[in-house]
Structures are given as structure tokens and as C-alpha cells.
C-alpha positions in Angstrom: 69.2 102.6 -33.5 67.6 106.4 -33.3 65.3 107.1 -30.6 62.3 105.7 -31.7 59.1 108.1 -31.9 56.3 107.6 -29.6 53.1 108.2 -31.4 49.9 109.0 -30.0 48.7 105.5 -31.4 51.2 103.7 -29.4 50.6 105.4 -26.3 46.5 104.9 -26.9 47.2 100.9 -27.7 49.3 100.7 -23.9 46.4 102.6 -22.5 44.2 99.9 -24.1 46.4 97.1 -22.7 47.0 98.4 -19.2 43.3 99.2 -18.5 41.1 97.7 -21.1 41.3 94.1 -22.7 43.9 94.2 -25.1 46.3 91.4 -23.7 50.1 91.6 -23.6 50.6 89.4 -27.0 47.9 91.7 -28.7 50.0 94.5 -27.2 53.1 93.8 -28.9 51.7 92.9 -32.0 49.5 96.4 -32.2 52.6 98.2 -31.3 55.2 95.7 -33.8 52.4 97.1 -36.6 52.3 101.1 -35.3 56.6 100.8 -34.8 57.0 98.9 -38.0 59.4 96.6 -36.7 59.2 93.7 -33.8 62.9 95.6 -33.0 61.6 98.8 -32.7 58.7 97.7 -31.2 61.0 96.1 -28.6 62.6 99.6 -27.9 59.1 101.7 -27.5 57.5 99.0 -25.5 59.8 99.6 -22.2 59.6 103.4 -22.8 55.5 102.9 -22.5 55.5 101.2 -19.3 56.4 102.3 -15.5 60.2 101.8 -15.1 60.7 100.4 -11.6 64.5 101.3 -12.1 64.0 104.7 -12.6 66.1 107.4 -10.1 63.7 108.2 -7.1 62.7 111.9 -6.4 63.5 111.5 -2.9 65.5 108.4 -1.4 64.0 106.0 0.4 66.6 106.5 3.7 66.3 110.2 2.9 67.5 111.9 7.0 64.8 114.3 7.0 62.0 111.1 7.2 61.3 108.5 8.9 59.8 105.9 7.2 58.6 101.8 7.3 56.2 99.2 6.7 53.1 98.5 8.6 50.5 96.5 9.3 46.6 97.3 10.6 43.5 95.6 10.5 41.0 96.9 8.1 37.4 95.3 6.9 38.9 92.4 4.4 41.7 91.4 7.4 44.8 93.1 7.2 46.4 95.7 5.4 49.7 96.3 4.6 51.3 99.5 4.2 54.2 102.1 3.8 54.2 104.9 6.0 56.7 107.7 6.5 56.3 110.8 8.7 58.5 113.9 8.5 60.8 114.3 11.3 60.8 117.9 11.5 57.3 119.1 12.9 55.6 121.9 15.1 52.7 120.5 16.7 50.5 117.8 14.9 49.8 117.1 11.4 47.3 116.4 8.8 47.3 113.1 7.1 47.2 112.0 3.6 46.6 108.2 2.1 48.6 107.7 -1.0 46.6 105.4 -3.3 48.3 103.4 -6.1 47.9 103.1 -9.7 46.8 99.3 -11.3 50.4 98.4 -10.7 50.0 98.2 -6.8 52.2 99.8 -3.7 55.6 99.8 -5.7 58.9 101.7 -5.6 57.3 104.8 -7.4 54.2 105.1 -4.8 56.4 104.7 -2.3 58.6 107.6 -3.9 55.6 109.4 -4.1 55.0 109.2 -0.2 58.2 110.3 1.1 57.6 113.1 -1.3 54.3 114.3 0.2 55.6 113.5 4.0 58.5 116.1 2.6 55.4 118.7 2.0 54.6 118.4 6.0 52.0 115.3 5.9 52.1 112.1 7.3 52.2 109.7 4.8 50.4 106.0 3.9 50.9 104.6 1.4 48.5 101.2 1.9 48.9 97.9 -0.4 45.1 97.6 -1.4 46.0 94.1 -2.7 46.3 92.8 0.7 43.6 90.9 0.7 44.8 89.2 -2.2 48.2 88.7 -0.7 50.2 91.9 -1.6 51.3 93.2 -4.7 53.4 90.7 -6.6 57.2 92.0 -8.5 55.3 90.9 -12.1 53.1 94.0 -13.1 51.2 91.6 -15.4 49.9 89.8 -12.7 49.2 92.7 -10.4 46.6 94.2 -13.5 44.8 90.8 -13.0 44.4 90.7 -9.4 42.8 94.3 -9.6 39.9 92.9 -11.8 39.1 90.4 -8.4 39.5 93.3 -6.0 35.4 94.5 -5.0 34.7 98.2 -4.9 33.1 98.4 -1.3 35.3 96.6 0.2 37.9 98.5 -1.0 36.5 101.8 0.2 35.6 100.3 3.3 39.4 99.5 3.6 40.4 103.1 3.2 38.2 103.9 5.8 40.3 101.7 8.3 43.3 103.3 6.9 41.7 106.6 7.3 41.2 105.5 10.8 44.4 104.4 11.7 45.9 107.4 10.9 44.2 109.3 12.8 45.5 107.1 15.9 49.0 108.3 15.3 50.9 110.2 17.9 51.6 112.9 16.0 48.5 113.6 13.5 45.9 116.1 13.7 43.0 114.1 13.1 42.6 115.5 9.9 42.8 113.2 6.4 42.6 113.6 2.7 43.8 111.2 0.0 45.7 111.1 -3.1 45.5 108.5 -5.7 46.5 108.0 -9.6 44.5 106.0 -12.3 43.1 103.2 -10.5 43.8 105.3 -7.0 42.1 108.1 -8.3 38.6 106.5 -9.4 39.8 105.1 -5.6 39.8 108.2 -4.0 36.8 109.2 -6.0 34.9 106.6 -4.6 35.8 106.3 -0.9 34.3 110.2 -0.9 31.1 109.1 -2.1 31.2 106.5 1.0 33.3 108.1 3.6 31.7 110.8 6.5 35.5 112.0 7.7 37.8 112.3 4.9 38.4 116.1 3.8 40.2 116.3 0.5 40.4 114.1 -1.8 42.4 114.7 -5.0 42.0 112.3 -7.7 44.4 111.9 -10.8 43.2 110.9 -13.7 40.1 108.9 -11.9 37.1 107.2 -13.0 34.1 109.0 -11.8 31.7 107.8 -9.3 27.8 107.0 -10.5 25.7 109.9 -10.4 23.5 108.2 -7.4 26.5 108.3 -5.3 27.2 112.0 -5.5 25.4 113.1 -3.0 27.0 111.0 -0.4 30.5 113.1 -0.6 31.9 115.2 2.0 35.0 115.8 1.2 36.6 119.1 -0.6 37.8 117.6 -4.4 40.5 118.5 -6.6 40.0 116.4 -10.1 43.3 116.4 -11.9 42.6 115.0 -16.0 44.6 114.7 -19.0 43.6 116.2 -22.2 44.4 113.4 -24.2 43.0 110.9 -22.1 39.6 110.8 -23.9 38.8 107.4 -22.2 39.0 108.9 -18.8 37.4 112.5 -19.7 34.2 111.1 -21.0 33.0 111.2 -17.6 34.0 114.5 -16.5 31.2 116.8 -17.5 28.5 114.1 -16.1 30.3 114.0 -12.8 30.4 117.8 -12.7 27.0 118.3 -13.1 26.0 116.1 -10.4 28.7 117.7 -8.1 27.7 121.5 -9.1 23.9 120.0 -8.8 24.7 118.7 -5.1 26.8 121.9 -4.0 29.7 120.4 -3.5 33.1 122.1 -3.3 35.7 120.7 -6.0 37.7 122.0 -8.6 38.6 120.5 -11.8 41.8 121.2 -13.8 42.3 119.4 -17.3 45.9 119.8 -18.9 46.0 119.9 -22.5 48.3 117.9 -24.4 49.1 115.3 -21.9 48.5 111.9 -21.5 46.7 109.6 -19.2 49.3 108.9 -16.3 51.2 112.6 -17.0 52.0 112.5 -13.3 54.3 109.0 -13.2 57.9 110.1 -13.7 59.1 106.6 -14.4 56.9 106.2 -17.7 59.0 108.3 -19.9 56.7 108.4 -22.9 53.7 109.6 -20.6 55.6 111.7 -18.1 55.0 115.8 -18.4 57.2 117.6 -16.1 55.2 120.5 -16.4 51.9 119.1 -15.7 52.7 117.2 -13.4 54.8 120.1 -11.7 51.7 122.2 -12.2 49.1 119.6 -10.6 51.7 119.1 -8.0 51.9 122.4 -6.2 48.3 122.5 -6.5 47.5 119.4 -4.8 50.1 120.7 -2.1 48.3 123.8 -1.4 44.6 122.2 -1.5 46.1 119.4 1.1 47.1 122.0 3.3 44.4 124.5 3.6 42.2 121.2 3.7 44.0 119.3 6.4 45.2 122.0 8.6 
């Protein structure tokens, strides 16, 4: 079989299913209809989703990092984590929480914290499922747990990660956060609640309530997809009340590209060039944030 083609319609109808209430079976029929075959259907579905297999950017034992799992107490009990710290440093560092998409702390997170601890930052990348019991292997199941997961606690949970950090030997005191999807209307929340976190640089985030605004302290870089109408219906509200309450953000939308443009291991929604782009920007607002 040719290389199917991803439509627009298919990529919408996963969007729909990962975040909305279109269920796996209703999935798979909506995309059996758009493919026009359950066979093709079969082929596109795989290219849709995250690929846990795919090659990592940087390898989990790469020699320039030191990384492992750890464990600190936080406001639900405790939280688990992945941490990795560059090994190569002059004098301390700033610190940056790496917050998950709906999918939980899995290889691709991970990857993405070795590659930001390669950038000069410490690195933590927490399970925000711990309270739930971690993030299981089924993707399916980790989607459902999110739905259970409640708001302020989870903000109040980043604060205790936020806090932990700044306990390590070798960081500055300073700490932003990074999140994707579900991480970024994470990170966009935990600065409405937070009095110590810098920068915060959201991904594709849902926006905070208007009434909560005020309460952010932190410096904000809003990453959005141009396609990702869902998402972008919030954006000119929530700049309003940021431009309204003086606070210091940019906002950078990148036409053509979808919802999770960022994710290298969704090859359907992946855009090198965005998310090359937003990369080196994120880099450079970290570290004249964090210094």
C-alpha cells in the first residue's frame, strides 16, 4: 500500500478523540469513513498518534548528563519524577520543570528533558499522575486518569516541584517551566497561582480564566498552532487580560501547523520547522529569564 494521505479531517477527528469525547471506537470509525477503508484507516491511525518507539533526540545514557528518577513530597503525597542535570557547568544554574502532554511522563518527555538539561538547565521532568499512581504504559488509560486529576492541586504540586528544585546543590534558585497540550494550559495555570516561578512557556495551552490573570508573575512565552482552532479560541481573550494587567509575555502563532507541532514522535503533526523555530526561542527566553 502507498503512503496514505493525512487530511486535515483526520488530524481534527484525533484531536477530537485525544482531548474531547469522541471515544477510541468512534475514533476508528470517523477515520475508517475519512480513509475509506478500515485497512487504510489502520495505517493512518498509528501515524496520528505519539510513537513511543520513535529514535530519541538525545539518548537517555547520553555522557554529557546525568540523569535518574526521583521522588519528593509535594501537596497530594508524593511525586515522582525524572530529573537530569548537565554535567558540564560554571557556577549554578537555572531550573526548568518539564510538563507532560495528556499522555503522562513517557519516553518522549523524558527525551525532551535531557534535551533542555543539554541547553544548560537542570531538568524535571515530574509524573503529575502520581497521585493517581503514575502514568500507566496504555495511553488510553492515561487520557482517563487526567479527567480525575483537580486543577489546584495540581498547581499546588508544581509548586513543590518548583521548590525542590530550588534545593539542589547546583541550581540558582531560579525556575521557569515548559509544558505541551495539557502541560501547557499547566504551566499556564501554575502562573496564575505561583509567587516564584519566572518564565513560563506554554505550548499549545488552554488559557487561564480571565479572574486569574492578575495573579501572574511570571515572564510568558505562548507558543499556538494555526490550525489548532480549538486551542486558539482563547488567545485573544487571554491577551487582553494579560496586555490589560501589564504583564510581560509574548505570543507567537505558526501558521499551517497543527495542534502538538512540537511532538517529534507524532509524524502526521510533527513540523520540524516550527518546532525548530519555537525551540530556539523558548531557549533564549529560558535563559535571559533564569539567569
Amino acid at each position: 500500500m502507498d503512503k496514505p494521505e493525512i487530511t486535515q479531517a483526520m488530524i481534527s477527528a484525533y484531536d477530537e478523540y485525544t482531548h474531547l469525547t469522541l471515544d477510541r471506537r468512534g475514533f476508528m470509525d470517523k477515520l475508517t469513513k475519512l480513509a475509506g477503508s478500515a485497512g487504510a484507516a489502520a495505517v493512518i491511525a498509528p501515524m496520528l498518534a505519539a510513537n513511543k518507539a520513535a529514535a530519541e533526540m538525545v539518548p537517555a545514557g547520553d555522557e554529557r548528563l546525568t540523569a535518574k528518577d526521583v521522588t519528593y513530597p509535594s501537596g497530594s503525597g508524593d511525586t515522582k519524577g525524572y530529573l537530569v542535570e548537565p554535567k558540564a557547568t560554571s557556577g549554578k544554574i537555572g531550573s526548568v520543570i518539564v510538563i507532560h502532554e495528556n499522555r503522562g511522563l513517557n519516553p518522549h518527555i523524558r527525551d525532551v528533558a535531557r534535551r533542555m538539561a543539554l541547553e544548560g538547565f537542570i531538568a524535571l521532568a515530574p509524573d503529575f499522575l502520581s497521585p493517581l499512581g503514575g502514568t500507566p504504559e496504555n495511553e488510553d488509560q492515561a487520557r482517563e486518569l487526567f479527567g480525575k486529576l483537580d486543577a489546584a492541586a495540581t498547581a499546588a504540586n508544581a509548586e513543590a516541584t518548583l521548590k525542590y528544585l530550588q534545593t539542589l546543590p547546583n541550581a540558582n534558585g531560579n525556575v521557569g517551566a515548559i509544558g505541551f497540550c495539557w502541560g501547557g494550559g499547566t504551566v499556564n495555570n501554575f502562573a496564575t497561582k505561583s509567587p516564584e516561578l519566572k518564565a513560563g512557556v506554554a505550548y499549545y495551552g488552554a488559557q487561564p480564566k480571565a479572574d486569574q490573570v492578575p495573579g501572574i508573575k511570571a515572564a510568558l512565552m505562548l507558543h499556538y498552532a494555526g490550525l489548532d482552532d480549538r486551542i486558539n479560541a482563547g488567545i485573544d481573550a487571554y491577551k487582553k487580560e494579560l496586555e490589560a494587567n501589564g504583564k510581560n509575555f509574548q505570543i507567537f502563532v505558526y501558521d499551517g501547523v497543527n495542534h502538538a507541532f512540537n511532538n517529534d514522535t507524532s509524524s502526521a503533526r510533527y513540523d520540524k520547522k516550527a518546532a525548530d523555530l519555537a525551540w530556539s526561542r523558548t531557549v533564549d527566553f529560558l535563559k535571559k529569564n533564569l539567569a
